[in-house]
N, C-alpha and C positions, 0 to 999 in steps of 0.2 A: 697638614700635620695631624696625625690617627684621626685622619676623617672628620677636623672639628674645623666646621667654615670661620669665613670673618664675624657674624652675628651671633655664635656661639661664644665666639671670646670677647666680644663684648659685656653679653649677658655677664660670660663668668668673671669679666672685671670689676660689672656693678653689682654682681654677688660679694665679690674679693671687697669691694671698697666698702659697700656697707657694713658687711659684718666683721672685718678687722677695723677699719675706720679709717681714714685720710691721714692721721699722724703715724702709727703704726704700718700704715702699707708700705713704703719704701723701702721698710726694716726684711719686713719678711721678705720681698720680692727679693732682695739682698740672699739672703738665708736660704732661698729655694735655689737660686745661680748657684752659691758656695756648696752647699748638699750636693748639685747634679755635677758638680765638676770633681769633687770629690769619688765621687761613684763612678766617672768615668777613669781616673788616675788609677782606681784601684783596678779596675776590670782590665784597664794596658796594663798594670806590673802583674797581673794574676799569668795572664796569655803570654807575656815575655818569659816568668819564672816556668810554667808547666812547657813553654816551646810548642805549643798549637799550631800556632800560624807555620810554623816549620813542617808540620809534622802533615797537617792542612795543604800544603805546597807540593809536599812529594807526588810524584809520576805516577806513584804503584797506585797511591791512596786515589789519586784522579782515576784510573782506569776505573775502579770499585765503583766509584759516583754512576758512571753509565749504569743503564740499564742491560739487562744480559739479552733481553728480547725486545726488539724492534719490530712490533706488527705493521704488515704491508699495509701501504693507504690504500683508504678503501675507494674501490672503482664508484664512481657515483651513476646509480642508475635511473635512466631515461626519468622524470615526471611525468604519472600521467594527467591529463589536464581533466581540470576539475567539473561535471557537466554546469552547464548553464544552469542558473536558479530561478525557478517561476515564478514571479511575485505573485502574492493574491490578489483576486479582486477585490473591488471593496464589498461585498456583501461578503465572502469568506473570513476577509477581515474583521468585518461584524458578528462573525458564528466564531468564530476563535476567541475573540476578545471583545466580549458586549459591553457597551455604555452603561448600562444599568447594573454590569456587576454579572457573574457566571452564576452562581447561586438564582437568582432571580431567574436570568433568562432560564434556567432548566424547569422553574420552578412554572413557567407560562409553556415552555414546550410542552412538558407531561399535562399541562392542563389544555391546551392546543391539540393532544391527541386523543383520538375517538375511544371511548369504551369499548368493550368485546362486543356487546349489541349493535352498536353503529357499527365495528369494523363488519363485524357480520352483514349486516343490511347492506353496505357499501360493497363486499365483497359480492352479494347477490348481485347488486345493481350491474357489477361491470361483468358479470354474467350473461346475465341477460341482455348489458348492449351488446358485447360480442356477436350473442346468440341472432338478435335483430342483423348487425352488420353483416353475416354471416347469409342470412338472407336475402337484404339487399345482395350482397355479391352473387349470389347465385341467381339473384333473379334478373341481372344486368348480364350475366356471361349466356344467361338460357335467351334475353333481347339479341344480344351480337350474335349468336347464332341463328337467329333466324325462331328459333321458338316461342311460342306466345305462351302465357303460364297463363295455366285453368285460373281459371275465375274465384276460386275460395284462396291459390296462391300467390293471383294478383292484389286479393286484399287483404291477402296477409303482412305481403310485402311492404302495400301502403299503411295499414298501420303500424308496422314498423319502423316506418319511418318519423311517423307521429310519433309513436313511442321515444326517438331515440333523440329528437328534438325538442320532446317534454323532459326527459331525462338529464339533457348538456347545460337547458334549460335550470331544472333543480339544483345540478352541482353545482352552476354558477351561482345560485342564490345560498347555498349552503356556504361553499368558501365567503362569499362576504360576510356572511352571517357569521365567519369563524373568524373571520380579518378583524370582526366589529369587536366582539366575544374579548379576542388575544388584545385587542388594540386599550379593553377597560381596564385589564387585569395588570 
């Protein structure tokens, strides 16, 4: 009845009883029946005198009630299926959404990344491993062929390889040193 559950008319019972009061309430609730009955008597002699319901009844006036266009139902087409969803891992999980708060963690990335100088330095270093690797490989395809490499490019070779095992060396000692660094901040 207009959308008002059973706890609702409760409420508005113990509204009604307090504020009219226990002696008074039967009077009104009297008073509110007689008002709605009254309102409903008028409203049948109103639609009997004006002939509505008659008028309401007629054939012609029903055709008028349709609509004049009837759109075709619509063809429902094929779904396409939705692709599979990748869950994250949990380290992704952890760079999308940090424990510590996104402000923070950006705030330890930007400090976690190298200056122009280091990136500079770093960007030499992987230079020059290439440039080493690079050697070694030429100097292991001139062995499988059969060629023995001059003796100033045999020990070039070999320290090259020194090099690039002092090198794998440093960057490992670098990254902990930067694990240690991120890990205080």
């Amino acid at each position: 009845m207009f959308g008002i559950g059973g706890t609702e008319l409760i409420v508005i019972g113990i509204v009604l009883l307090i504020a009219v009061g226990p002696d008074r309430l039967p009077k009104l609730l009297k008073a509110v029946v007689r008002g709605y009955r009254e309102f409903r008597r008028a409203t049948r002699d109103l639609r009997a005198s004006t002939g509505i319901d008659e008028i309401l009844q007629d054939e012609d006036l029903r055709d008028l009630r349709k609509p004049l266009y009837v759109p075709p139902p619509k063809q429902s087409k094929p779904v396409p299926a939705k692709p599979a969803r990748r869950t994250l891992s949990y380290s992704e999980r952890v760079q999308e959404d940090p424990p510590e708060g996104v402000d923070v963690a950006e705030i330890r990335d930007a400090a976690a990344r190298p200056g122009p100088e280091e990136a500079e330095r770093i960007r030499a270093d992987k230079i020059a491993a290439a440039e080493r690797d690079d050697a070694v490989r030429q100097a292991k395809i001139a062995a499988a062929e059969g060629r023995d490499a001059p003796d100033d490019e045999a020990e070039r070779i070999r320290q090259a390889k020194i090099d690039a095992a002092e090198a794998r060396a440093d960057g490992d000692r670098r990254s902990s040193d930067r694990s240690r660094a991120g890990g205080e901040g």
